[in-house]
N, C-alpha and C positions, 0 to 999 in steps of 0.2 A: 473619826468621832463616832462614838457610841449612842444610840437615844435609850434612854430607860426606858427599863420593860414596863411598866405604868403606862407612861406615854404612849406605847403603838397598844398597848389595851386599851384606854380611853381613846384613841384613832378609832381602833376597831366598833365600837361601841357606839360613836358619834355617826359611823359612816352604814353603820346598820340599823341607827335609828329611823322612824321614820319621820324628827323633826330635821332638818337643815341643818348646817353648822352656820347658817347666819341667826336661825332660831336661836341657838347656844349661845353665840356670843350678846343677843338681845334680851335674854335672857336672865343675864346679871346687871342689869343696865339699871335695876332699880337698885341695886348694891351700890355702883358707879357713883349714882346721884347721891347717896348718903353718906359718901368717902370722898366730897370735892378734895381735891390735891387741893395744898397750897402753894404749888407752882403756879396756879393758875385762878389767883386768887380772885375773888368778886369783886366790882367797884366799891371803893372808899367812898365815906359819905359825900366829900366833895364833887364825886364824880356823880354821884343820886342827886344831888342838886345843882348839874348842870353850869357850875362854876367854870370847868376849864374843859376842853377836849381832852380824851381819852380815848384807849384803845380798845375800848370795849362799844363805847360809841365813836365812831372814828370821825375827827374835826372835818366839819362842811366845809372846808374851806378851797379856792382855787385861786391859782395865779395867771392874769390876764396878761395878753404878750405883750413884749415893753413897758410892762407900768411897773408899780411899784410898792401899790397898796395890794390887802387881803382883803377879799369880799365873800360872802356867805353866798354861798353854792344852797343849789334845791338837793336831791338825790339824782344823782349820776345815770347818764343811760346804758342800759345794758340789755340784752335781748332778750331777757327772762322779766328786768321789768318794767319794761314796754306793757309787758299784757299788763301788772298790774294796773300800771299809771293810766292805760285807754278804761279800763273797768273804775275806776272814780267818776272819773266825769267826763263831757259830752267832748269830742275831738273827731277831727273831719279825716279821717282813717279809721279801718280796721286794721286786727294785726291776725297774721298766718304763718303756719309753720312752710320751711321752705325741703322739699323734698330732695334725698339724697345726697344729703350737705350734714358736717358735724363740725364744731368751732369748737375747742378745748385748750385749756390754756395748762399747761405742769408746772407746778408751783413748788416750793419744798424751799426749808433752811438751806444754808450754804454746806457743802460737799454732801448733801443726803443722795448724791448721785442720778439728780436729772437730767443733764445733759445725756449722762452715758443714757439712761433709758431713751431718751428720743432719739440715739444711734441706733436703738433695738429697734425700734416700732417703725422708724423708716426705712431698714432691712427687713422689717415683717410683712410690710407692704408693697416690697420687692418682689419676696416671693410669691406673695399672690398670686401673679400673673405668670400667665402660661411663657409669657418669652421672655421673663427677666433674665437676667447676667448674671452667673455666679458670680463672676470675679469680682460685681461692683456692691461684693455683701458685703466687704471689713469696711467701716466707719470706725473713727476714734476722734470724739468731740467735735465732729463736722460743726453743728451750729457756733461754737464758740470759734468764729473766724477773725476775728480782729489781733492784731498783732499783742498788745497788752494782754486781751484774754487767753493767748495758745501762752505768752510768758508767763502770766502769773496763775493762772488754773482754773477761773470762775469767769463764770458770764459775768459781763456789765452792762449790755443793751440787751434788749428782748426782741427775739425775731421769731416772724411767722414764716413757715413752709409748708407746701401744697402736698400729698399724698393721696393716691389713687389706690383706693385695696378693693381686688374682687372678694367677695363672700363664696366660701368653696360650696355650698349648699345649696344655697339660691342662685348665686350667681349673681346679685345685684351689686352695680358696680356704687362705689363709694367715694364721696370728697372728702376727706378730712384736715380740714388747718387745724395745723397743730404749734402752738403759741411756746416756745421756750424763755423763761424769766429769771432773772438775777435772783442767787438767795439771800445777798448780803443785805444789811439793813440800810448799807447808803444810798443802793440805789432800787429800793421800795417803789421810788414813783414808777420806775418801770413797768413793774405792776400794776399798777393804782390806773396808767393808762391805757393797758392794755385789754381791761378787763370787759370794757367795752366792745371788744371783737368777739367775744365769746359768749359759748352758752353753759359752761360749764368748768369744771377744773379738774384735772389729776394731779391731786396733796401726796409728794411724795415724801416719807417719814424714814428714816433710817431706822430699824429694827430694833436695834442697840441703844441710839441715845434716845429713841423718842421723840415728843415733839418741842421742840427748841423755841428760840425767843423768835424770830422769823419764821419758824411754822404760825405761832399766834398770830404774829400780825397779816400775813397771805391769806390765812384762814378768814381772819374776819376782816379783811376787805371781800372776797370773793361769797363769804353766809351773805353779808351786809347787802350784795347786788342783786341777792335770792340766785346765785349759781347752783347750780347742783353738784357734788362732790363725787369722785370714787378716789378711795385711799390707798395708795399702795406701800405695804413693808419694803421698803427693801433693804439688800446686803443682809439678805435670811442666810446667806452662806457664810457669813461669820461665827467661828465657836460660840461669840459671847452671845450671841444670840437664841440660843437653845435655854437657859432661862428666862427672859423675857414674853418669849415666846408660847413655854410650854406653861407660864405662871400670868399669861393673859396681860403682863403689866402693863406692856406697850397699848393694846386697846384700849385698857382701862382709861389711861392717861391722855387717851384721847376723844375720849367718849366724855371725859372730864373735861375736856376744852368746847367740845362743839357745845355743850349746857353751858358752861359758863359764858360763851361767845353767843348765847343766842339763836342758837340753830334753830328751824322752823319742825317741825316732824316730817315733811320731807325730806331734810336738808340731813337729819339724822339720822333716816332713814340709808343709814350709805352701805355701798357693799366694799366690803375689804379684800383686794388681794395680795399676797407674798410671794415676792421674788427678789432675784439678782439680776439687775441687770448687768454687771459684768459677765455675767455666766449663758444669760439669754432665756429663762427659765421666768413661769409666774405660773400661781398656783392661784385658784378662785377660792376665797371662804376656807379654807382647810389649813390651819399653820400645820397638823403634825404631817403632813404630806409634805409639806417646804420643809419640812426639819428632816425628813427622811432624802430627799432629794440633795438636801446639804452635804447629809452626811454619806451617801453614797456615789454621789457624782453626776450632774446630768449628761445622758447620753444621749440628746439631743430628741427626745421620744415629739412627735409630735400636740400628745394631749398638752403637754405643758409649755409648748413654743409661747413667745410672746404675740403670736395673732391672738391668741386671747383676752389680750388685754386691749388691741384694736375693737375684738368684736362686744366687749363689756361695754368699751367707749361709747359705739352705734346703738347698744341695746340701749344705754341706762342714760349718755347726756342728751338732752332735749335737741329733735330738728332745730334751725336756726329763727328764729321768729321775724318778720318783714313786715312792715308797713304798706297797707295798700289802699292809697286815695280814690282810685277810679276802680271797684269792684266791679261794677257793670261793662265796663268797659273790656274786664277780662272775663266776661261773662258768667261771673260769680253773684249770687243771690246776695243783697243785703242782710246783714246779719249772719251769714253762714260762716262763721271765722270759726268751726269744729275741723276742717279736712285739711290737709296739708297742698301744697302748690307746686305745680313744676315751675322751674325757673322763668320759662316761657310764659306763663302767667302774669309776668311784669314788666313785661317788654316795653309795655305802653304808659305805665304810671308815672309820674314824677320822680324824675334820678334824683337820691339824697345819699351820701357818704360823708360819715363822719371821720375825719383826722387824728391818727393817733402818731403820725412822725411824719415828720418832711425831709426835703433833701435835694439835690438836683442834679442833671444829669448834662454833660457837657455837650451834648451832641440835640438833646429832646427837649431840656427845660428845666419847669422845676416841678418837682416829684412830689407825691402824698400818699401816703401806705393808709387804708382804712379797712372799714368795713358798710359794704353800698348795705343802708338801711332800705331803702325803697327804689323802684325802678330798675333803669339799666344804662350802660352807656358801653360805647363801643369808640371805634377812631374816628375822628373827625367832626365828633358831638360835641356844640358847645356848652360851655358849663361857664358857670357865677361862683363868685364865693358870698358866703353867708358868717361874716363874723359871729363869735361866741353872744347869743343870747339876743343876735339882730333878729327882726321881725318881717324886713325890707330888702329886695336885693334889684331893687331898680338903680338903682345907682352903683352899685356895686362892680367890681371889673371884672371882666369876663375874657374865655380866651378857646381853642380850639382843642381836644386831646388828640397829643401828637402821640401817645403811647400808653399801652393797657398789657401789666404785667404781672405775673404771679411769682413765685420763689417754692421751688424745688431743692432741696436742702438749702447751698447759699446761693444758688444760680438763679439766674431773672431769668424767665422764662414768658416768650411774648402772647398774651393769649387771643384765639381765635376767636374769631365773633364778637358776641357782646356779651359783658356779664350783668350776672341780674343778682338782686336780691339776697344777700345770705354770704353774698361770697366775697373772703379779703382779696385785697389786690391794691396795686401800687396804679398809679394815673398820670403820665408826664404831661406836659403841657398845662399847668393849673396855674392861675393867675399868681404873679411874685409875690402877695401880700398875705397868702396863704401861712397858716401856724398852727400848731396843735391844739386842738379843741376847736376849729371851725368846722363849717359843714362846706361841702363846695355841691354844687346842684342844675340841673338842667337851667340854662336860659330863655330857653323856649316855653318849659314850663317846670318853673321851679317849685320847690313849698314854702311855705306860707312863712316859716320859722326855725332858724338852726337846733339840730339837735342837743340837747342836753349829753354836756360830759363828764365823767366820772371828777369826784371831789378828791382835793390832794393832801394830804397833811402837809402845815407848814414846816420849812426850814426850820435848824434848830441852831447851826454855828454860820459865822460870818469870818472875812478875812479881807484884805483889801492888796488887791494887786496894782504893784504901779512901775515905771521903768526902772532901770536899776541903776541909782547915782555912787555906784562904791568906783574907788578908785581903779578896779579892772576890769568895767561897762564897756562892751565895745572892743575889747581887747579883741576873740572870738572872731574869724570869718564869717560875713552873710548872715549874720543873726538882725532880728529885727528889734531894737530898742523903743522905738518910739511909743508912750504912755496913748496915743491916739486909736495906734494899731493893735495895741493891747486889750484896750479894750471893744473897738469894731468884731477881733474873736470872741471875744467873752460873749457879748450883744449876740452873735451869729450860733455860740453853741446852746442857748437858750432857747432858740428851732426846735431841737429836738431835746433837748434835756428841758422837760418841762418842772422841774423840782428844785432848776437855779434862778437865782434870781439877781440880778443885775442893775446898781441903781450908779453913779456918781457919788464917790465920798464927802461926805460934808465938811470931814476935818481939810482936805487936802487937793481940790479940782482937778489935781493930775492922777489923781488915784481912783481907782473902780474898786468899790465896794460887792465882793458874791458872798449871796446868802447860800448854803448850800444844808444836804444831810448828817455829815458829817467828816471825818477827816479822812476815809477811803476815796470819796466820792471826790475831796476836792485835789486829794493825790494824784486822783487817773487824770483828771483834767487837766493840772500845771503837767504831767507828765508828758501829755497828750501833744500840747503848746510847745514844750522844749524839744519834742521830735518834730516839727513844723519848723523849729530855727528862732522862737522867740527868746527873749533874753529879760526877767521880769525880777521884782522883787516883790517878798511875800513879808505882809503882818503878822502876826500873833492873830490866834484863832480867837473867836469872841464867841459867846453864848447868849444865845439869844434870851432875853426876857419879859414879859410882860409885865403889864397890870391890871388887876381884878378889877374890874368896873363898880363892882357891890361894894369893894369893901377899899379899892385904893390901895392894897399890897401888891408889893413887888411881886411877880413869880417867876419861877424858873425850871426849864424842864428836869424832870427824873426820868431813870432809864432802869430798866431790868435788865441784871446783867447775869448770866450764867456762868457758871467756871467750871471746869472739870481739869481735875488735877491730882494729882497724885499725892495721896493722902500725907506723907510725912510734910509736905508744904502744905496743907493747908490752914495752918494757922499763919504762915508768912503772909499767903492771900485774905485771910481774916483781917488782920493785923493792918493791910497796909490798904486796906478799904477803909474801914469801918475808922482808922486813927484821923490822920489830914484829908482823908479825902470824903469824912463824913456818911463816910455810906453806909445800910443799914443791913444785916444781916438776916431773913427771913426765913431759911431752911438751909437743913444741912444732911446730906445724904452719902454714907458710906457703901461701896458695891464690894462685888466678891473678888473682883479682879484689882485691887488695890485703888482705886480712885475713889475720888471725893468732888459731889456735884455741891456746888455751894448757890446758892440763890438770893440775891443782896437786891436793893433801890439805892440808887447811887445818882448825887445831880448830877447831870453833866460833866459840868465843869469837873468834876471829880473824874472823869477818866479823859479827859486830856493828858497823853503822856501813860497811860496808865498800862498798854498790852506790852509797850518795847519793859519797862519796867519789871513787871512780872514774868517776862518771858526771862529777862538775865536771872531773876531772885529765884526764879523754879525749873532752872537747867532746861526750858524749852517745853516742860511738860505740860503746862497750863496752858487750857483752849479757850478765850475769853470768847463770847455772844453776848450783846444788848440790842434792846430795840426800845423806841420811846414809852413812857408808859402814861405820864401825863403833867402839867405843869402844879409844879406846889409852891406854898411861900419859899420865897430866899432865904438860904440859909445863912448868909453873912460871908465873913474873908475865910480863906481855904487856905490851909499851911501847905499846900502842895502846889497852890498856883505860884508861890515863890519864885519857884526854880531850883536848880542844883549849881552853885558855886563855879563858874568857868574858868581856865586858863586863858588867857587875854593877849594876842599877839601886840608888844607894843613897838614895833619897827616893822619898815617892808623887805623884803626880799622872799629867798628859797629856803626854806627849810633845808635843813643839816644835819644829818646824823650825829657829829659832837652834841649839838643845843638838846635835839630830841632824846640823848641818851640821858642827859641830864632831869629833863622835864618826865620822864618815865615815870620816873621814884615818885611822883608828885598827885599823878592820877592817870588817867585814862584819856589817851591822843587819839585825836579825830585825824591826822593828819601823817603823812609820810615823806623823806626827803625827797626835796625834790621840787614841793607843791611849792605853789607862787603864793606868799602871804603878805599881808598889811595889818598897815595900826591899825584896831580894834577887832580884829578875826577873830571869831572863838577857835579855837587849836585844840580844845580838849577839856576834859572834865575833871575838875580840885577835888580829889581826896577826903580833903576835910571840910567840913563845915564851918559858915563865915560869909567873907566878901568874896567876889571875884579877884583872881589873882592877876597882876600880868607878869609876862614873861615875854623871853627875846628867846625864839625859835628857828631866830636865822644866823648865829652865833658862829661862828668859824673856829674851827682851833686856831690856836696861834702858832705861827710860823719863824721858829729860830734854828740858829746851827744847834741849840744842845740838843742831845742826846738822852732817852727816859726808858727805864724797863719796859715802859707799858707803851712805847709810842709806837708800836706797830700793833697793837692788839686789834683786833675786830670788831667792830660794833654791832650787836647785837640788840635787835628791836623785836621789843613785839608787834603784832601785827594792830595798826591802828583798828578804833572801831568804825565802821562806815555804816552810818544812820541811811535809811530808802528814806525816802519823802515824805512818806506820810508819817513814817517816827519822828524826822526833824520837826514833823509838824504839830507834833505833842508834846515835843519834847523842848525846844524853845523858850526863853522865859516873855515877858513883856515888856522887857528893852532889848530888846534881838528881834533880827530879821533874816528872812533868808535871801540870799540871790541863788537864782537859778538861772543856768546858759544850758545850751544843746550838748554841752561837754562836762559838768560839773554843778557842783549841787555846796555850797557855801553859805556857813553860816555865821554871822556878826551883829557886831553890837549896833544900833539905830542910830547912835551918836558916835561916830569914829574918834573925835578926840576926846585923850583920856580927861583932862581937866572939867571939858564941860559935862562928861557921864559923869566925873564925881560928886559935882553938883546936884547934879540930876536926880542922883543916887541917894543924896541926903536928903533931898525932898522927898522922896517918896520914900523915903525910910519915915520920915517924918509924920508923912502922912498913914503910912498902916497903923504906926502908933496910936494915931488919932480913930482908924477906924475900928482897932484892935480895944481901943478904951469906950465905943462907941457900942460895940457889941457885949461889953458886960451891962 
């Protein structure tokens, strides 16, 4: 790949200036402001008058363990604003930075390539030291350890890991936790919780696309906690990447969100670096230096190793900030909260650590992953818990720590001593009634009040799981049917997925009602369940809605959805938003490399069903993103919450090759000979438009002495379609449900006998008419 010869002149010219290339790029920032993208449009007036939450201000809201209601949260604690909140008003603490500690969390949309960079930075802090291992340099997605994650290719839990980098210079040795986050928008809360271990973030932004619907929202939860940012490009080693780069767009476009999102002038104050991290490579401030390195190859030069982007980290994110009740006590001056603290400094204050995941461990207890705001604690210290927003911990139960751990890539690693102040770490032995968002704290001498923890955005879909009463429940070895044990898991995964919510169905006692983010998030989870051995049935996804207290309307969430797709489909994608599924079209953007980035508000309920859909209608090339954007009026009945016309098994047995060759012609079979079916299965998807059809998919040829040209022929099928979990679960209409076992994934009608769905069927036909005459 060639760079124009412009480009390494204007290199030339920038790098013999004597302003900076961060001057340059600060430089046009008043052009920036007067060119808002409308990617990244301003609040609507509803959102200036504080009607509903938004992502611009993001909903106070949090979810208390076991219960069931919303309750308005104050601002979330985090260790950037601690200082502010102590500078309001009078509080029995100062706050101090904690020396030789950095907490940084790496944030970025989904595939912007984070994980792989936190494979780099944990090999770069390998090398630092004088006796590390060559051999233990290759990592390939280390953090993403969980079975589902190494399947499917993205993080889904957020983990924190410990690093030690010597500085070649000085020589001062360094802790760095470093926080890795899901990019997808289902599981956001991840985030949302973790953000409190930190004092800063690395926004990683892909080169190429820019910054995405999940860039926005990461972004401003982590402005919103006053974090402090550095940005990194990366996949600068992509061709497409050499116009973006050399035409500033990518900045631009994010210099347009940190203003629109509120950034403080610190906070946009941020330094930019470009690199690959597949390649190992970061360049500080300078893209035509990353575009020259692209295109020539990196040879592994030191100036451009990824310890630069370690030593940016230590330079630019803030020490960790600690809480300290007894400054006399550590023989610190009242008032003197300007100097920084060795750990040892807090040996003696009040232990406080906030909860950001639980868990337990078979041998030790039960576990808490946080971050110690104040104090210290070692083995054998007893400790209280402090429920969310308790004020009292005499009553409170209490218990002895059997165990004090860190994580080194995914290894637990037992730490020596005591830890103080600033530092993450896991704690076994902490009383069972422990949950995310509690404090747990010294007995001896605890503080006065649980920490403040970061606010959640509400759920947005619901679904109700309940045991599975179809005629082949129980068939299965070892699986767990029971609606009681169904939900004690549900209950138990709410520990740590602080973003479900779990209440008893109203409609049904044996059924359990989860609120969840969306329909990835409640994927991994039934997915999770059927690798465990549970055997369940699933609802129809529901969309959550409110009402406006001002004015008594319904609302209902919207989302911004992105598409990038290949321009001859993108009026298919126009088309099949904006018709049934109501959605609105805001921007439209052609690139040089044939795609088409489309930018829509779409309720909810309108993409239900919506990725597997456009995935068949645009041969795989459309990349759909949304992220919530905020609640509006109800838009009324959706032609696309219908459903698609089904094939309807009406007898049981084994599918057949004679039946299936038959039903071919007809539409699209979910199913292959063989499969064990019943009256009312769906088997596949009708062709034409209409009612549901049924059909007999377990049909036998018939068996005489005559004799037929064709009666040895071969039957030839095409290959059924086989829906993943989370399409069945868009895909579904609202008289269907699904069963799920440890072996098989089945989808049918709610009411197995045909007689009473057709009843059914007429009522509610009956009724859209009515609501369908209701909305003119």
């Amino acid at each position: 790949m060639m760079i124009r010869p412009f480009v390494k002149k204007l290199a030339t010219q920038v790098s013999s200036s004597s302003s900076s290339t961060s001057l340059l790029r600060r430089s046009f920032s008043g052009a920036i402001a007067s060119q808002q993208s409308h990617l990244f449009s301003a609040p609507s007036t509803k959102r200036q008058q504080g009607v509903v939450p938004c992502l611009h201000q993001p909903p106070l809201f949090s979810f208390h363990h076991n219960t069931t209601s919303l309750e308005y949260t104050g601002r979330g604690f985090s260790s950037t604003s601690v200082v502010e909140e102590n500078t309001e008003g009078e509080a029995d603490y100062q706050v101090f930075r904690r020396k030789g500690l950095r907490n940084v969390a790496i944030i970025a949309h989904v595939d912007h390539g984070k994980t792989t960079l936190v494979d780099e930075l944990l090999m770069a802090a390998q090398k630092s030291h004088a006796n590390h291992n060559p051999e233990a340099e290759s990592l390939d997605r280390l953090m993403d350890s969980g079975d589902l994650e190494k399947e499917r290719g993205i993080t889904i839990t957020s983990k924190v890991t410990r690093v030690n980098y010597q500085q070649a210079g000085s020589g001062d040795p360094y802790v760095l936790n470093i926080v890795d986050t899901p990019g997808h928008a289902d599981f956001s809360g991840e985030v949302d919780r973790i953000l409190s271990m930190v004092d800063g973030v690395c926004l990683v932004v892909d080169a190429v696309e820019g910054p995405m619907t999940q860039t926005k929202y990461v972004l401003s939860r982590a402005l919103s906690a006053g974090l402090k940012p550095i940005v990194v490009l990366n996949k600068c080693d992509r061709p497409e990447a050499v116009s973006p780069l050399d035409s500033g767009e990518t900045e631009t476009k994010l210099m347009n969100l940190f203003e629109a999102l509120g950034a403080d002038e610190d906070q946009i104050d941020f330094i930019t670096m470009y690199a690959s991290a597949r390649e190992g490579w970061v360049v500080l401030e300078d893209p035509f230096v990353a575009l020259e390195l692209a295109a020539d190859g990196y040879k592994g030069e030191e100036e451009h190793s990824m310890k630069h982007l370690l030593e940016a980290i230590i330079d630019n994110i803030p020490e960790p900030s600690a809480r300290l009740y007894e400054p006399e006590a550590a023989g610190i001056t009242a008032g003197d909260d300007s100097k920084s603290l060795e750990g040892t400094d807090f040996e003696k204050d009040p232990f406080s650590l906030a909860i950001v995941s639980v868990g337990r461990d078979s041998y030790l207890g039960r576990t808490c992953t946080g971050r110690i705001v104040s104090g210290s604690v070692a083995l054998g210290d007893e400790v209280t818990l402090l429920a969310r927003g308790a004020t009292d911990s005499a009553t409170a139960p209490s218990s002895l720590v059997s165990g004090l751990f860190c994580y080194e890539g995914v290894s637990r690693i037992p730490m020596e001593g005591r830890a103080f102040a600033g530092d993450c770490v896991t704690v076994a032995g902490v009383p069972d009634d422990v949950a995310v968002g509690d404090t747990i704290t010294s007995k001896a001498n605890p503080v006065k009040q649980a920490i403040d923890t970061p606010p959640l955005a509400p759920p947005t879909l619901s679904m109700d799981f309940g045991s599975n009463n179809g005629p082949l429940a129980g068939k299965e070895p070892n699986t767990i049917v029971a609606s009681s044990k169904i939900r004690d898991r549900l209950v138990a995964e709410t520990d740590n997925n602080v973003t479900l919510k779990i209440e008893k169905s109203e409609a049904d006692s044996e059924k359990t009602t989860v609120y969840a983010r969306g329909e990835l998030q409640l994927g991994i989870l039934v997915e999770q369940m059927r690798r465990e051995g549970f055997e369940m049935m699933l609802s129809p996804p529901r969309v959550l809605t409110t009402i406006d207290p001002d004015s008594g309307e319904e609302m209902e969430p919207f989302e911004e959805v992105i598409i990038d797709v290949d321009a001859e489909y993108s009026g298919t994608v126009v088309s099949s938003l904006t018709n049934t599924r109501k959605g609105q079209l805001v921007e439209m953007n052609d690139s040089a490399d044939g795609k088409t980035r489309l930018l829509f508000q779409v309720p909810s309920r309108g993409l239900l069903g919506f990725s597997s859909e456009i995935a068949s209608a645009t041969r795989g090339s459309a990349v759909v993103n949304h992220v919530f954007l905020e609640n509006r009026p109800h838009l009324g009945l959706l032609e696309s919450s219908f459903g698609k016309p089904k094939l309807v098994c009406n007898t049981s047995g084994k599918a057949t090759s004679y039946a299936l060759q038959s039903l071919s012609a007809r539409g699209t079979l979910f199913v292959e000979p063989g499969d064990e079916l019943y009256s009312g299965m769906v088997v596949g998807e009708n062709s034409k438009s209409g009612p549901d059809v049924e059909v007999n998919a377990v049909r036998a040829k018939e068996v005489t002495n005559m004799r037929a040209a064709a009666k040895d022929d071969t039957v030839r099928l095409a290959p059924p379609m086989k829906l993943s979990l989370e399409q069945m679960i868009g895909y579904m209409a609202q008289d269907e449900v699904i069963e799920v076992t440890p072996s098989s994934i089945r989808l049918r009608k709610a009411i197995l006998d045909s007689a009473e769905r057709d009843r059914a069927a007429r009522l509610r036909a009956k009724q859209i008419r009515a609501m369908k005459g209701g909305n003119k």
